[in-house]
PLY file of the C-alpha trace (Angstrom):
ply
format ascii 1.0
element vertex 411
property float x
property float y
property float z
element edge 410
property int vertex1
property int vertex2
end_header
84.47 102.88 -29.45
88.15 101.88 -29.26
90.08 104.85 -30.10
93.86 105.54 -30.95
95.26 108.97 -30.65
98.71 108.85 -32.32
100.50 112.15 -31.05
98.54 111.58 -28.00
101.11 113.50 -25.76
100.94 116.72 -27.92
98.76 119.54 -27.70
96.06 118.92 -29.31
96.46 115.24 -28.66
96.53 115.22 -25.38
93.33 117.22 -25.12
91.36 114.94 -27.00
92.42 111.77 -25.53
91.12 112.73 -22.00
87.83 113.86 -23.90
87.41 110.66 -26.11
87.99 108.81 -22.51
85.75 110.89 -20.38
83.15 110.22 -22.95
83.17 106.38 -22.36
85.33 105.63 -25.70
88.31 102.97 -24.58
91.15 105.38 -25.95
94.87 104.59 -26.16
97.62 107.13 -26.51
100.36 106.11 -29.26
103.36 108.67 -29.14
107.72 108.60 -29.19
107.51 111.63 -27.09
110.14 113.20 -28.88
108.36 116.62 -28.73
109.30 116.79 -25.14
112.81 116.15 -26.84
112.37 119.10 -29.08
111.88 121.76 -26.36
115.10 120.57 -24.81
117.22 120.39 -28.28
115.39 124.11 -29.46
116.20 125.78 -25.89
112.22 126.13 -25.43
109.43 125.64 -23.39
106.04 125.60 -22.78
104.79 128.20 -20.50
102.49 125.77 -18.59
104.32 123.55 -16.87
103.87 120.03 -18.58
103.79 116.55 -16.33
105.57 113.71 -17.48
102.68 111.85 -19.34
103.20 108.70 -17.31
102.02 111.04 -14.40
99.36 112.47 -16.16
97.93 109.32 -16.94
97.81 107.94 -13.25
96.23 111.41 -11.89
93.54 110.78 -14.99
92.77 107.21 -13.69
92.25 108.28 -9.93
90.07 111.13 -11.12
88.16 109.11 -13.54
88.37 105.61 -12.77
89.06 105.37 -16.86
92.57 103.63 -17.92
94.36 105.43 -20.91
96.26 102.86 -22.63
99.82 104.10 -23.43
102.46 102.47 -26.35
105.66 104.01 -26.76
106.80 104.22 -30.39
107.49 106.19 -33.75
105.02 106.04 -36.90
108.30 105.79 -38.90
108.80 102.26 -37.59
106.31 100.31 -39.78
106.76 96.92 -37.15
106.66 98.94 -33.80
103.30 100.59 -35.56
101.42 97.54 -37.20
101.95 95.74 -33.77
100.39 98.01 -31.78
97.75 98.62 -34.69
96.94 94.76 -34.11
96.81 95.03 -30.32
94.85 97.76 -30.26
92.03 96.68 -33.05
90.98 100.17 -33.07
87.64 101.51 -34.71
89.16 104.83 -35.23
92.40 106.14 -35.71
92.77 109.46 -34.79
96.45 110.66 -36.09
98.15 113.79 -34.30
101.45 112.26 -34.24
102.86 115.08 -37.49
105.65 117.39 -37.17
103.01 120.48 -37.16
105.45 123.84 -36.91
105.94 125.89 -40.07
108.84 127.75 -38.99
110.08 124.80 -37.88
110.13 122.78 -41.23
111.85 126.05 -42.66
114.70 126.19 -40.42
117.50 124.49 -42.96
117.54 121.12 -45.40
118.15 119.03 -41.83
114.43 120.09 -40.78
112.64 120.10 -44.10
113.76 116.69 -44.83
112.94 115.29 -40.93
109.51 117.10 -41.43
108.11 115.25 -44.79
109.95 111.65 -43.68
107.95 111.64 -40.86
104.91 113.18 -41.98
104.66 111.62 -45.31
106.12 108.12 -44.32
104.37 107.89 -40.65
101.22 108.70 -42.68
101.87 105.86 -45.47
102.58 103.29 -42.82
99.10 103.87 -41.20
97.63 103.16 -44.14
99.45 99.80 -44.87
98.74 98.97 -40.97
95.03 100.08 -41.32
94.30 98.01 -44.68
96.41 94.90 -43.35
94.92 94.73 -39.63
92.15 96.86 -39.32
90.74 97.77 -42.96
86.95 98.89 -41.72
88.72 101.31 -39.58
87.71 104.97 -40.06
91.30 107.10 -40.39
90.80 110.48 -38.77
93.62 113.30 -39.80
94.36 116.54 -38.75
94.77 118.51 -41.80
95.19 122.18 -42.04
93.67 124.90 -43.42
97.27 126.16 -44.95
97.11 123.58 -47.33
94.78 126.05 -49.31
96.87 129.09 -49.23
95.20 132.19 -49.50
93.54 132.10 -52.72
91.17 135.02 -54.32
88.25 132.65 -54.40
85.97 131.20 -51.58
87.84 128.04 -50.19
85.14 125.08 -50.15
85.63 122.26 -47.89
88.05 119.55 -49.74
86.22 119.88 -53.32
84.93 122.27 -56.33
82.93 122.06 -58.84
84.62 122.97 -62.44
83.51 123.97 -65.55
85.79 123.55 -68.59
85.51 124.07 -71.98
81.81 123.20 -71.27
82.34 119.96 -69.15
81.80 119.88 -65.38
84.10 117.95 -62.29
83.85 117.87 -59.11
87.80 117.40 -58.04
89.73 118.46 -55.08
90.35 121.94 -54.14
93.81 123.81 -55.62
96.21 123.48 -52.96
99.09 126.30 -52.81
100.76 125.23 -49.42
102.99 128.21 -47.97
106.11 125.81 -46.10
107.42 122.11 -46.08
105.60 122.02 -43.65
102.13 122.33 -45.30
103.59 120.87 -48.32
104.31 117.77 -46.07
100.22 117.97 -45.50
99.32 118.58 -48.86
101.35 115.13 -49.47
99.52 113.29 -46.88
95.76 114.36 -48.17
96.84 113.13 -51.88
97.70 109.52 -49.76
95.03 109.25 -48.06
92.36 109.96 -51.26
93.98 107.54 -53.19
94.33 104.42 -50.95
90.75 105.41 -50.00
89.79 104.98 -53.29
92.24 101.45 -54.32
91.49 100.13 -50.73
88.44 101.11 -49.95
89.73 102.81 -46.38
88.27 105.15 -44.67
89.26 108.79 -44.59
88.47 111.85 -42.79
90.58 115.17 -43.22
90.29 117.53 -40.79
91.74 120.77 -42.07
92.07 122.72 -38.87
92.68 126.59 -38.26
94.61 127.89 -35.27
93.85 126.24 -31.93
94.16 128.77 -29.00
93.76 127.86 -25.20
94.85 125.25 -22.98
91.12 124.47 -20.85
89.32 121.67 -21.71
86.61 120.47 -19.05
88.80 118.03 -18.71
92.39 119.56 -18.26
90.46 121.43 -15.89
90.19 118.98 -13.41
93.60 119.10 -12.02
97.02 121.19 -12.21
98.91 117.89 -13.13
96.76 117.54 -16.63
97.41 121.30 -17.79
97.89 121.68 -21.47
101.14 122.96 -23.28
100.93 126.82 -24.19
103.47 127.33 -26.68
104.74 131.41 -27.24
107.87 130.86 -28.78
108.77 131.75 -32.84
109.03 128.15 -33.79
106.14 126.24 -32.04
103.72 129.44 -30.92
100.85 130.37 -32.26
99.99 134.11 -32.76
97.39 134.22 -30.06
99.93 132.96 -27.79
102.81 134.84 -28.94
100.76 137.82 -28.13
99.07 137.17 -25.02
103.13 135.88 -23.82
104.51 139.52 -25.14
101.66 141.49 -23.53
102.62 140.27 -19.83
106.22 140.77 -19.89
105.46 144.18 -21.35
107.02 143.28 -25.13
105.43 144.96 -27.82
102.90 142.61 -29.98
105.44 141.36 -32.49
103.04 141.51 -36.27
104.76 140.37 -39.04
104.77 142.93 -41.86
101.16 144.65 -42.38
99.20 142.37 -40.53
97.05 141.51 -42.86
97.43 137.68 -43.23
93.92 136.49 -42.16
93.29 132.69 -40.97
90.88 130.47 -39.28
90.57 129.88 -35.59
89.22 127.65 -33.40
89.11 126.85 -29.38
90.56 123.61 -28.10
87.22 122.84 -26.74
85.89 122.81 -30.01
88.28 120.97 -31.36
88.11 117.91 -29.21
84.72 117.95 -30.07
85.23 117.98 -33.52
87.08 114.84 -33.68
84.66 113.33 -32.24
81.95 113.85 -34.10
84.14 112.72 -37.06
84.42 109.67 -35.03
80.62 109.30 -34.51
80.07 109.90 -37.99
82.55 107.97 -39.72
83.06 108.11 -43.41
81.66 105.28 -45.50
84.12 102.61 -46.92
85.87 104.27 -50.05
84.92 107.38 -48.71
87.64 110.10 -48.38
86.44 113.85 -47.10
87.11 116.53 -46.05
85.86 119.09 -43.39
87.00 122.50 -42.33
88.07 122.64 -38.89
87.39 126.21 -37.50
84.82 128.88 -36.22
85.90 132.27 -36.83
88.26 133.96 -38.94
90.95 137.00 -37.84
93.86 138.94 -39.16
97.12 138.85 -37.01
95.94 143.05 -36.74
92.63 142.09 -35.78
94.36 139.42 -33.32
96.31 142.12 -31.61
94.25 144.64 -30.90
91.83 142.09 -29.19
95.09 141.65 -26.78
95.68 145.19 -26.47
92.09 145.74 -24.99
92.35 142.55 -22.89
95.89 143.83 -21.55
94.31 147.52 -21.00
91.84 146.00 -18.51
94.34 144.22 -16.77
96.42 147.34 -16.44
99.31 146.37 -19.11
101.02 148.49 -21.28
100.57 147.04 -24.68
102.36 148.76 -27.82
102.31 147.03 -31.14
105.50 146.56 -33.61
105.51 145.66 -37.22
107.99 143.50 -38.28
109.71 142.63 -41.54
107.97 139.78 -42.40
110.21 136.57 -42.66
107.30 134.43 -44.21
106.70 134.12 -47.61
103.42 134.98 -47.50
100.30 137.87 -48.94
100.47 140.28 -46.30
96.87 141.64 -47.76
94.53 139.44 -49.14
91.19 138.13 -49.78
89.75 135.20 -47.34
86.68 133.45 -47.03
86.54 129.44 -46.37
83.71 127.56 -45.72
83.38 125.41 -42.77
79.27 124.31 -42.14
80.26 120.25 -42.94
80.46 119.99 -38.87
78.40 122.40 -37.68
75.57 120.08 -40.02
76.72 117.18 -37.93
76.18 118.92 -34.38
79.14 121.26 -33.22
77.84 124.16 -30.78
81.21 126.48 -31.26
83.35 128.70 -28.88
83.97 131.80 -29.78
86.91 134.42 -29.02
84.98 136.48 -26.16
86.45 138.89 -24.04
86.52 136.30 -21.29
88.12 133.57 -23.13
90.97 136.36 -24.36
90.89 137.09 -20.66
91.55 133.73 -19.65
94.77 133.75 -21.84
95.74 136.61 -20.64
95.85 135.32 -17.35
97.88 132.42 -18.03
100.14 134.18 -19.29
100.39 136.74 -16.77
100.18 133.63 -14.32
103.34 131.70 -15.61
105.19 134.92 -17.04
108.42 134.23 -15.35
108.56 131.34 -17.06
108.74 133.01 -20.46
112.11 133.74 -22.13
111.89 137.04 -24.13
115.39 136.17 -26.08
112.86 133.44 -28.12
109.89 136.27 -29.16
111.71 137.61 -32.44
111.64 135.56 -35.29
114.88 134.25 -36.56
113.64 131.81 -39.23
114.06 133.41 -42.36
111.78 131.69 -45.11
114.15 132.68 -47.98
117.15 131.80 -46.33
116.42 128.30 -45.26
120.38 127.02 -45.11
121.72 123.66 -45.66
122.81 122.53 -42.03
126.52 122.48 -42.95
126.77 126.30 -43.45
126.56 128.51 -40.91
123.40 128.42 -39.33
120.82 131.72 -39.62
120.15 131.53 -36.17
120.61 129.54 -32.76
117.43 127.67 -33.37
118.88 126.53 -36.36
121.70 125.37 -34.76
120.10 122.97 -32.13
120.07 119.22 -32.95
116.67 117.36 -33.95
116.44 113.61 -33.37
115.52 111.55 -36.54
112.09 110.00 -34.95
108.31 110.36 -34.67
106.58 113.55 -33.64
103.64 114.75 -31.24
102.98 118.43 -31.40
99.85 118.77 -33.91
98.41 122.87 -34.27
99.11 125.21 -36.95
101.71 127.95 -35.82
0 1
1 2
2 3
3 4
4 5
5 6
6 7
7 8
8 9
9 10
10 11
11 12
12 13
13 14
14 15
15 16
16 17
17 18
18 19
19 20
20 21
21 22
22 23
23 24
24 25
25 26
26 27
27 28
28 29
29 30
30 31
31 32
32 33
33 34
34 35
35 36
36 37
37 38
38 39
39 40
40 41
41 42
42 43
43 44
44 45
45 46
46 47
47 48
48 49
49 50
50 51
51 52
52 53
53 54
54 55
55 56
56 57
57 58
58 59
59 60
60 61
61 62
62 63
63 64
64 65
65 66
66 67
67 68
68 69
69 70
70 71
71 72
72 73
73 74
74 75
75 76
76 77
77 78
78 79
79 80
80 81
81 82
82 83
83 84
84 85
85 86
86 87
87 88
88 89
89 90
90 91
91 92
92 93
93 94
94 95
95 96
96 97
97 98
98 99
99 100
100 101
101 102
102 103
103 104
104 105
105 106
106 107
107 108
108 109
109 110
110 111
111 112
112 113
113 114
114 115
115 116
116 117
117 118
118 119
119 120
120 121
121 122
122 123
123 124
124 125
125 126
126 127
127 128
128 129
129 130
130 131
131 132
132 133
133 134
134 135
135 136
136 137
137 138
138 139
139 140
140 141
141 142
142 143
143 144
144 145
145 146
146 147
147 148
148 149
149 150
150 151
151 152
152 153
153 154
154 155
155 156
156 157
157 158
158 159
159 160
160 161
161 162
162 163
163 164
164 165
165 166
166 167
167 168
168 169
169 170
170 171
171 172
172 173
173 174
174 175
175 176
176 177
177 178
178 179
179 180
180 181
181 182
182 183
183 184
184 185
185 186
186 187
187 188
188 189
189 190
190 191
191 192
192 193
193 194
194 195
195 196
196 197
197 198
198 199
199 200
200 201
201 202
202 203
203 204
204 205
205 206
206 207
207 208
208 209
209 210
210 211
211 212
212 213
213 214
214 215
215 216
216 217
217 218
218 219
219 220
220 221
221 222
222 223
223 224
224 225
225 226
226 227
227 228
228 229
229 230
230 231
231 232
232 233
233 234
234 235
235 236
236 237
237 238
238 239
239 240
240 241
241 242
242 243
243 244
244 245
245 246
246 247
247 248
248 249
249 250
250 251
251 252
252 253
253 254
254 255
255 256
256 257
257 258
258 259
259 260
260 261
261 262
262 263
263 264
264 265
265 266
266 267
267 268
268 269
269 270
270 271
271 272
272 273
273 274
274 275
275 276
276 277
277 278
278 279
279 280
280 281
281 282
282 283
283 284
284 285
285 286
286 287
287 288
288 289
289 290
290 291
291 292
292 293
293 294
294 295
295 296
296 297
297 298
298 299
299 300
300 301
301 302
302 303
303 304
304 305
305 306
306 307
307 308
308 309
309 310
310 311
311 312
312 313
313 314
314 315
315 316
316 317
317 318
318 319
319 320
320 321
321 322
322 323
323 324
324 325
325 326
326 327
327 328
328 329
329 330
330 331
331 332
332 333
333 334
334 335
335 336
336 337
337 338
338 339
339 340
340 341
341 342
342 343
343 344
344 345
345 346
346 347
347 348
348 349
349 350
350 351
351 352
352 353
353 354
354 355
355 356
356 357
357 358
358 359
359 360
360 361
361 362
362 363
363 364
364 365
365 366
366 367
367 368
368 369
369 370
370 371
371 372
372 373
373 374
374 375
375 376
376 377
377 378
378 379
379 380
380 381
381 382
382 383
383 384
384 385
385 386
386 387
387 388
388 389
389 390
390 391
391 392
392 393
393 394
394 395
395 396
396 397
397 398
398 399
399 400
400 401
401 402
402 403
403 404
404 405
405 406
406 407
407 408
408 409
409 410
């Protein structure tokens, strides 16, 4: 198939794009790079040290023999988008290219507002693009699971079935999104089900839990493709943050009891995962939605996993609950269904002691790369500030370009 990854040069992104090509799909990358920007602008960085994707993309092609198409540009830009849109001709559209950090859309008005233009506006161009240039095109999002919240029923994937005042529905499932970020999401989904349904597009949601690891067969074939693995409080994701903080000897940093309980998934999966929604596209007028995860954890469950993993490496690893500056149930009921892709073929990964292992020694690996001063979390969810007061932290001081994004997992 001819494939677009928009976000191509993020995380998850990136991942994909060498899978989709190694697979024999013709794939091109669409990205502003501006996430490279970010870690610049926020005073972070990933712990793996990341090529410049020009680079990447030439050691992929001498490896591989396969060419990764590569177009410059931000979603925002409706022109720079169609055009490439029309040279591409793309059967799928695989869309990364969303400001994905929580903390990060809760910083101050500056970052809420730059997270829903982009999100929200990058996602209604697509869908102008897609019905003016390429309207049998299957439209492949990544979601996420926060759109949900954590509500005291079972989550279903995308839809329920209501009965009320003795009349039945089937109609999409409650959302109670937890940041502007996930509101941003929640946004998206409602544009993409109704355009499906006036245009007759194509839509897959992908509502994805918490990606952890960096190895993909395919990253794995040389140093220069490595993956991003993000441990700071803005872009990092638990797993990370913990595994980062076990080999510099930081206590496990868990925000209030602990309790907050999410889904999880491996990058390997993940890749796969797309493309199985790209194999089994949606049927015009069709907009779903699958669950994108294999096992649920609390963040207590989470870091006692990395205490045992540290022990047998010989690392001291305490534990220290924090105040916790998320808005959030730190107890609560959680069960979400997620069989719609295992139906349609997905053999999953799970957390083993080996893949927690592996972590661990990346982290331990590329430890003096990581910068204990951004561990502690300074983003206060009920204290977002408007950017002309005084900030509520560094991080909220740094400036953020007004343009497209790349970084894609749930923090």
């Amino acid at each position: 198939m001819k494939i677009a990854v928009l976000g191509g040069d993020g995380y998850c992104g990136w991942a994909t794009a060498l899978h989709l090509s190694a697979r024999g799909h013709r794939v091109a990358i669409v990205d502003s790079l501006v996430r490279r920007q970010w870690d610049d602008d926020l005073g972070v960085q990933t712990l793996t040290p990341i090529r410049p994707l020009a680079e990447r993309l030439r050691v992929w092609q001498d490896l591989t023999g396969n060419t990764i198409e590569f177009f410059v540009g931000d979603v925002t830009d409706y022109d720079f988008l169609s055009a490439t849109i029309e040279r591409i001709e793309p059967e799928a559209v695989i869309h990364f290219a969303e400001q994905r950090s929580a903390p990060f859309s809760m910083i101050d008005r500056q970052h809420a507002v730059l997270t829903q233009v982009n999100n929200v506006i990058g996602t209604l161009n697509l869908l102008f693009a897609i019905r003016e240039l390429q309207p049998e095109c299957h439209l492949v999002k990544l979601g996420t699971m926060g759109e949900y919240g954590t509500p005291n029923i079972d989550i279903e994937e995308g839809y329920i079935q209501i009965e009320h005042n003795g009349r039945k529905d089937v109609l999409p499932f409650p959302k109670q999104p937890g940041s502007f970020y996930h509101l941003s999401k929640v946004h998206d989904s409602h544009n993409i089900m109704f355009t499906c349904k006036v245009w007759n597009l194509r839509g897959t949601d992908l509502n994805q839990g918490v990606v952890y690891g960096t190895a993909t067969d395919e990253v794995e074939l040389d140093e220069a493709l490595i993956n991003r693995f993000d441990y700071d409080e803005i872009f990092g994701t638990v797993l990370n943050r913990f595994c980062a903080q076990a080999a510099i000897g930081h206590p496990l940093t868990i925000y209030g009891r602990g309790g907050q309980t999410r889904g999880f998934l491996d990058l390997r999966d993940t890749v796969r995962c797309v493309e199985l929604a790209c194999l089994h596209p949606a049927e015009p007028g069709e907009y779903r939605v699958f669950n994108q995860f294999t096992e649920q954890f609390s963040v207590r469950e989470l870091a006692s996993l990395v205490q045992l993993a540290g022990r047998k490496m010989g690392l001291r690893v305490a534990v220290d609950h924090l105040p916790d500056p998320r808005v959030e149930a730190e107890e609560h009921y959680y069960n979400a269904k997620h069989s719609k892709l295992m139906e349609l073929g997905l053999k999953s990964h799970l957390l083993s002691d080996s893949l927690l292992d592996s972590l661990m020694n990346i982290a331990v690996r590329y430890r003096d790369r990581i910068d204990p001063s951004l561990i502690l979390p300074k983003v206060n969810w009920r204290q977002a500030r408007n950017e002309r007061n005084q900030p509520a932290s560094a991080t909220a001081a740094a400036p953020v370009p007004s343009h497209g994004f790349s970084r894609d997992s749930l923090p």
